[in-house]
C-alpha positions in Angstrom: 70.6 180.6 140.7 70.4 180.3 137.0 72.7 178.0 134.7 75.0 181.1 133.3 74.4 181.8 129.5 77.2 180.1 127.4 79.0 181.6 124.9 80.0 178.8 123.1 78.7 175.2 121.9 79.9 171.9 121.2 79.3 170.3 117.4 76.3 168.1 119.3 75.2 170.5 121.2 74.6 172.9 117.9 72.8 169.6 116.0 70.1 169.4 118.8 69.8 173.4 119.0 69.1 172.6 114.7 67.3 169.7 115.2 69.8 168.8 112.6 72.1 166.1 111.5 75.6 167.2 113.6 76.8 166.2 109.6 74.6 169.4 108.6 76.8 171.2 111.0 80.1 170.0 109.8 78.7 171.0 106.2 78.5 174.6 107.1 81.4 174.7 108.6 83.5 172.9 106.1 82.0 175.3 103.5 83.1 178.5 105.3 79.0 178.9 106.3 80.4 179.2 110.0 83.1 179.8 111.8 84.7 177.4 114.6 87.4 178.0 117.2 89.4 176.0 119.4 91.0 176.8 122.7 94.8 177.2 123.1 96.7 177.9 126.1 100.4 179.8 126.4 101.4 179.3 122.8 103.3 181.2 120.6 102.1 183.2 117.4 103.4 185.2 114.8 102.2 186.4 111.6 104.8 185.4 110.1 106.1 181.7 109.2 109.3 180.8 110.9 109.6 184.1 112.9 110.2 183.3 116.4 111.5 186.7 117.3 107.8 188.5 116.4 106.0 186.1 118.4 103.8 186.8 121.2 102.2 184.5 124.1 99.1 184.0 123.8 95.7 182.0 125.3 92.3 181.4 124.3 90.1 181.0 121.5 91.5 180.7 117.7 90.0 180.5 114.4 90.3 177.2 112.3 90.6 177.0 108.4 87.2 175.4 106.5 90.4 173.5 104.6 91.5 171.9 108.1 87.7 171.5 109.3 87.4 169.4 106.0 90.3 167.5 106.6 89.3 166.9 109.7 85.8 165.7 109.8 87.2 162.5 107.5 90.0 161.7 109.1 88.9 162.0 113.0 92.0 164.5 113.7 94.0 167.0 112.0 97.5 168.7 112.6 97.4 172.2 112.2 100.1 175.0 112.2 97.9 178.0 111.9 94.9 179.8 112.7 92.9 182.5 111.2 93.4 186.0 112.7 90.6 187.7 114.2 90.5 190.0 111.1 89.6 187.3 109.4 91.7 187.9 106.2 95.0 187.0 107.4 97.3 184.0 108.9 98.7 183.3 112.5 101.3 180.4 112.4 102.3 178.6 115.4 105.7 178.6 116.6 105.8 177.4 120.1 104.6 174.2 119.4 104.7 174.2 115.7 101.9 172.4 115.6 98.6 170.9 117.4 96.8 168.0 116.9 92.8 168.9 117.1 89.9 166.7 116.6 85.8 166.7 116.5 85.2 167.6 120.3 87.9 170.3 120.6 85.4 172.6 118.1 83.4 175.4 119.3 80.8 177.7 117.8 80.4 181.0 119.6 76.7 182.1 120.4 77.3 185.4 118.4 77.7 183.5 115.2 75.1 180.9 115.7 72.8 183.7 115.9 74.2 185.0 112.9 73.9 182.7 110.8 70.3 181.6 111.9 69.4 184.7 111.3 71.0 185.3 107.8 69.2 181.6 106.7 65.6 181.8 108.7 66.5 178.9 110.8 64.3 177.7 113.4 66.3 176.8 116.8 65.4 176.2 119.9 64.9 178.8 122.3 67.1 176.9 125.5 70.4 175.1 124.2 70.4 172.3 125.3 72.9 170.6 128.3 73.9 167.5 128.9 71.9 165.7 131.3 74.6 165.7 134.7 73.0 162.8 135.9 73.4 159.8 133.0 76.6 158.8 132.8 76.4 158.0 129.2 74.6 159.3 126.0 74.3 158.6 122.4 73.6 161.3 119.9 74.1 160.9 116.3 77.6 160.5 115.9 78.6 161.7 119.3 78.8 159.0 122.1 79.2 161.0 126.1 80.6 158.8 129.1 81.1 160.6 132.0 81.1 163.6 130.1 83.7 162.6 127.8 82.9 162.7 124.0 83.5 160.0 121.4 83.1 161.1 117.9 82.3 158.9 114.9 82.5 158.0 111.5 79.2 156.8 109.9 79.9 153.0 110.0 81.3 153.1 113.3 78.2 155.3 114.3 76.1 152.3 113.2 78.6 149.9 115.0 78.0 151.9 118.2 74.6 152.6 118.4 73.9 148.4 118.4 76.6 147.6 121.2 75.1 151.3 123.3 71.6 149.7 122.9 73.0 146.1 123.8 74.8 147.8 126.7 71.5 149.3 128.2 69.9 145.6 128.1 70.3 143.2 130.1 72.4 141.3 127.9 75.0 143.3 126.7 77.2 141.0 124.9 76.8 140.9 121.0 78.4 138.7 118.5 80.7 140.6 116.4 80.1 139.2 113.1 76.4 140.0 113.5 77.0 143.4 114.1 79.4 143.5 110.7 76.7 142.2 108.7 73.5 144.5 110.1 75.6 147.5 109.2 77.1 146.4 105.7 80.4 146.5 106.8 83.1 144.5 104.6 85.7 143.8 107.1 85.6 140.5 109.0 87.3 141.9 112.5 85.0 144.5 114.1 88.2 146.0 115.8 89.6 146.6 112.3 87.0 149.8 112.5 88.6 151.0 115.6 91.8 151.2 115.4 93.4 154.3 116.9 90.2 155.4 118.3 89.6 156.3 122.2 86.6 154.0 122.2 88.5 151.1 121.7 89.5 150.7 125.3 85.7 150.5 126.0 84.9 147.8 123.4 85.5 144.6 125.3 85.6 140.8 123.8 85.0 137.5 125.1 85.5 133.7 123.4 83.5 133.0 120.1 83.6 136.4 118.8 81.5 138.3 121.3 81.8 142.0 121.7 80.6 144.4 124.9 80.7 148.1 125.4 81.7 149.2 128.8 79.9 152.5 129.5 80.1 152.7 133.5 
C-alpha cells in the first residue's frame, strides 16, 4: 500500500522539498510569503479579547502571526495569545489557556500553500517530499538535528557546535574537547554549555574530566 499523501510539512522537510536553506523558509514565512499553522487541541477561542462568554471549543490547525514567527525563529520559542482567523483578516484570542508556548518543530506548512506559492514564484521542488528515513535513529539537516524522531532546532552557532559533536558521534571516537570546538566555530564564550542553556539537547550533550564533550544520539 502506498505512504498516504500528506497534507502538511515540517520547516525541514519544506528545506529539502527547496533544496533550500530551512533559513530561506523561515524568511518567507517571517515576511508574510507563507503561511504556517500549528495544532491545538480543546482550547478556547473568541474573537474577542477577554470574552469568555463568546468562546467556543475548538481543535486543530491555527494560523500564526509573521510578527510571532519572527519572534520566534530568534528566540527558539514564543508565547502567543492569538491566532489568525481563517479569513485571514481578523484575530482569535485564546481564553482557555491564555496562552501557548510554540517553538520551530510545532510549525506546519499545508501542501495547498506550498503549491501556491511555488507556483506564484516558478520554484523548482521536488516531485516526492521527502520522509524521514524510519530506520536511522538520528539525522542532521541544516539546523534540524532528529533522534528517534524527535526534532532539535538550532541557532546558527549552535548548528556549527552540533554538526562537529554529530560527526564525532558517528566515529569511533566520539569524545571532543570543548574548547576546540569553541574555537573552530568562532564562538566567544569559554563554557560550551553556556550555548545551551535551556535547550532540549542539553540532556544529550555529555562531559567527561579535562573539558571533553560527547553527544549521545542512541
Amino acid at each position: 500500500m502506498p505512504f498516504p499523501i500528506k497534507n502538511y510539512f515540517y520547516l525541514n522537510e519544506v528545506s529539502n522539498r527547496w533544496h533550500r536553506s530551512v533559513k530561506d523558509v523561515e524568511y518567507c514565512i517571517e515576511n508574510g510569503l507563507i503561511p504556517v499553522y500549528i495544532k491545538v487541541f480543546s482550547v478556547k477561542l473568541s474573537t474577542k479579547e477577554q470574552a469568555p462568554r463568546n468562546s467556543v471549543t475548538y481543535s486543530g490547525c491555527k494560523c500564526i502571526s509573521p510578527d510571532d514567527c519572527h519572534f520566534l525563529f530568534r528566540h527558539h520559542k514564543q508565547a502567543i495569545n492569538k491566532f489568525i482567523s481563517d479569513d485571514g483578516q481578523t484575530e482569535e484570542f485564546l481564553i482557555q489557556p491564555q496562552k501557548i508556548i510554540i517553538k520551530r518543530i510545532d510549525l506546519m506548512i499545508f501542501l495547498k500553500d506550498l503549491q501556491c506559492f511555488e507556483k506564484t514564484h516558478q520554484l523548482s521542488y521536488e516531485e516526492e517530499l521527502p520522509l524521514f528515513d524510519t530506520n536511522k535513529q538520528s539525522e542532521l539537516s541544516d539546523n534540524v538535528l532528529t533522534i528517534h524522531k524527535t526534532h532539535f532546532c538550532f541557532g546558527p552557532l549552535q548548528a556549527r557546535i552540533i554538526k562537529i559533536l554529530y560527526q564525532a558521534a558517528l566515529s569511533d571516537n566520539p569524545w571532543v574537547l570543548g574548547k576546540n570546538i569553541l574555537f573552530d566555530c568562532g564562538a566567544r564564550t569559554q563554557h560550551l554549555m553556556d550555548l545551551f542553556k535551556s535547550h532540549p539537547i542539553s540532556e544529550r550533550i555529555l562531559y567527561k574530566a579535562k573539558g571533553y564533550y560527547r553527544l549521545n544520539i542512541d
